[in-house]
N, C-alpha and C positions, 0 to 999 in steps of 0.2 A: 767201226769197220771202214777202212780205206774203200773206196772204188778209183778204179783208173778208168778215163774215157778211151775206147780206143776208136769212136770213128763219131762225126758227128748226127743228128737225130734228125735235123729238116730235110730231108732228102726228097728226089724225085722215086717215081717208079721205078726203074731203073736200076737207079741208085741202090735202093733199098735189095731188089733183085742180087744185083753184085754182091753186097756184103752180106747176105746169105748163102750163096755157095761160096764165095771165099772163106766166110767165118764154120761153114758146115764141116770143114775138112778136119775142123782142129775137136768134132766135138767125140767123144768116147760112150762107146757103148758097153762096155766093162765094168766092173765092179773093180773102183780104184777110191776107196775109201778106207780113214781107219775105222775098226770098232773096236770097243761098242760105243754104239750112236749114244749119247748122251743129249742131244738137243735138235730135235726138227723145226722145223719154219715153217711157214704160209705165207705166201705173198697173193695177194687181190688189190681190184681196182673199184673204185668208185666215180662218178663225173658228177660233178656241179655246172649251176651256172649253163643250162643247156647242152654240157657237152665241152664245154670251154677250157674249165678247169678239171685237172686229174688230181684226185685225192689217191694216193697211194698208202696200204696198209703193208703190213707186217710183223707177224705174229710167231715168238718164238717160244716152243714148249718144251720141257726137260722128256725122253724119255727111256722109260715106254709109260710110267704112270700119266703123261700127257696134260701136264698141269701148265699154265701161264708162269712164264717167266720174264719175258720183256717184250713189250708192244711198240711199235711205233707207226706215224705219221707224215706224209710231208705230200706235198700242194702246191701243182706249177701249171704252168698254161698247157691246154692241150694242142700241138705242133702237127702231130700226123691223122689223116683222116680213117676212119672205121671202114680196112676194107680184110676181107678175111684170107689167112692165111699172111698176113704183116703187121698180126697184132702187138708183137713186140716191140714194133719201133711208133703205136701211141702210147703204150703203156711202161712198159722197159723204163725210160728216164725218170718217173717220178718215184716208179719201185728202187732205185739205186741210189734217188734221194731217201728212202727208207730206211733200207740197208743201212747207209752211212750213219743215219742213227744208231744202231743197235751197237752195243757192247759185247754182248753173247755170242757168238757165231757160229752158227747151227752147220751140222754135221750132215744134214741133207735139207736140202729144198723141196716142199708139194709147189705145184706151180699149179694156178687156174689155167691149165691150155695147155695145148698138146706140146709134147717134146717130137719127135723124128715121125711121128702120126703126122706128118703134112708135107706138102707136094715136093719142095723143097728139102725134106729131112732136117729141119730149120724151124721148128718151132719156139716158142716165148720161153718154153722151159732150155731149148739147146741153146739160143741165144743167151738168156740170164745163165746158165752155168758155164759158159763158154769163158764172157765178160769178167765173173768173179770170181772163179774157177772154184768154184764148191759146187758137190753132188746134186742134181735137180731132178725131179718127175716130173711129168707130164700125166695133170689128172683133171681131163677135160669132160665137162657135161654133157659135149653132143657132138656129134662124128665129124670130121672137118673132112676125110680122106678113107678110103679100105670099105673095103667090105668083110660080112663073117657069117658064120652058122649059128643056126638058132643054139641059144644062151639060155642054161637051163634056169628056174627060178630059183634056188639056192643061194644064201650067203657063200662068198669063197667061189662062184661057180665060174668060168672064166674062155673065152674064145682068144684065139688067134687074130689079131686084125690084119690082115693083107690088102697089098696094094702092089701093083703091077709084078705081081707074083714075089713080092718080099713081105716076109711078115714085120710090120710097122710099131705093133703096137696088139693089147690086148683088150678087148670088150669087159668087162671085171661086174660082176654084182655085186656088189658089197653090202646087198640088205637084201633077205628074201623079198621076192617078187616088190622089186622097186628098181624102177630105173636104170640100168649101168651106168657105168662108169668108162671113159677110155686112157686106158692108161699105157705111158709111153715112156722110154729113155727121156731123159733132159740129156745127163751130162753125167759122165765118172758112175753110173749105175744100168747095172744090166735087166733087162725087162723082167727075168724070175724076181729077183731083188727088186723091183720097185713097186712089183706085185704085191710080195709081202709087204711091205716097209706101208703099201698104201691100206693094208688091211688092217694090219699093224696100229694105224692112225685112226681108222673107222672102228669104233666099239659098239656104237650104239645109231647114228645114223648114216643116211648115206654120204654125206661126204664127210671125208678126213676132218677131226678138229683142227689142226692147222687154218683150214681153208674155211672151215665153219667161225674161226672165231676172226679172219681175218677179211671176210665176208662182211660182218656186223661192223666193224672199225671203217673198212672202205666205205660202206653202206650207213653209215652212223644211225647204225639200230641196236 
């Protein structure tokens, strides 16, 4: 898989600032995909080395029977510091050295981290599908932005996220009484659609195999 760079990754606060609302304009919250999906992703991060090094995974499965079809790897210094809501520009570069592995090219992206669920409407999923311009989610573990109403305990049961009176994103159970999930636009996929496509991916636990299996690879467990 080709990637083009389109801006570079050292940046200031700033900096990084600017090229999320200039890259924010171009991202789509529609359903502009073909199907049928025949091949999802997972992309996760890992750190070595106290934080030093970024181990990037990515994880591509045929579906809907969601079976392993090609994995990859790749390992570069980490450049930007962990501050929240700029997670993309420490993580982003070593996921694109990923990507460039893969042969397969998957028809939608789960992305660890929110898609337009952040202050900005600029999250790691709008960013990465911005970049490579394939379809991306946003299916993040824990609330970056919005608030919502109580979320019934049901699989499938699902809230509104809101933030300064726009709905951002959706609260999602994706396993009786465990945890949510929040789930967002990335990129080229509209939030009904990424609702499904993320339950779709969860059969049996809480998060998406995509993200579960590319979890263990970033995480070398």
């Amino acid at each position: 898989m080709k990637i083009y760079q389109r801006h570079a990754w050292q940046l200031t606060l700033s900096e990084a600032i600017a090229i999320q609302e200039q890259l924010q304009a171009e991202v789509i919250t529609e359903d502009k995909f073909k199907e049928p999906v025949q091949y999802v992703a997972g992309v996760d991060m890992g750190f070595e080395a106290d934080g030093t090094i970024s181990r990037a995974a990515v994880a591509v499965l045929s579906f809907p029977d969601l079976q392993v079809i090609e994995t990859s790897l790749a390992y570069r210094p980490t450049t930007f510091p962990y501050i929240p809501g700029f997670l993309s520009f420490r993580e982003i570069p070593a996921v694109l050295d990923a990507l460039e592995k893969i042969t397969t090219i998957p028809d939608i992206i789960l992305c660890d981290g929110q898609g337009i669920a952040h202050p900005r409407r600029f999250g790691i999923a709008c960013h990465l599908g911005v970049l490579v311009d394939i379809p991306t989610i946003g299916v993040a573990k824990s609330l970056l932005v919005g608030k919502h109403e109580i979320l019934p305990e049901t699989r499938g049961s699902w809230q509104p996220l809101i933030h300064k009176g726009e709905t951002i994103g959706a609260v999602l159970r994706s396993r009786t009484k465990v945890k949510p999930l929040y789930i967002s636009s990335g990129h080229r996929v509209s939030l009904p659609t990424a609702i499904d496509y993320v339950l779709r991916c969860t059969p049996k636990y809480r998060l998406p195999e995509t993200t579960r299996i590319a979890d263990k690879l970033a995480s070398n467990r």
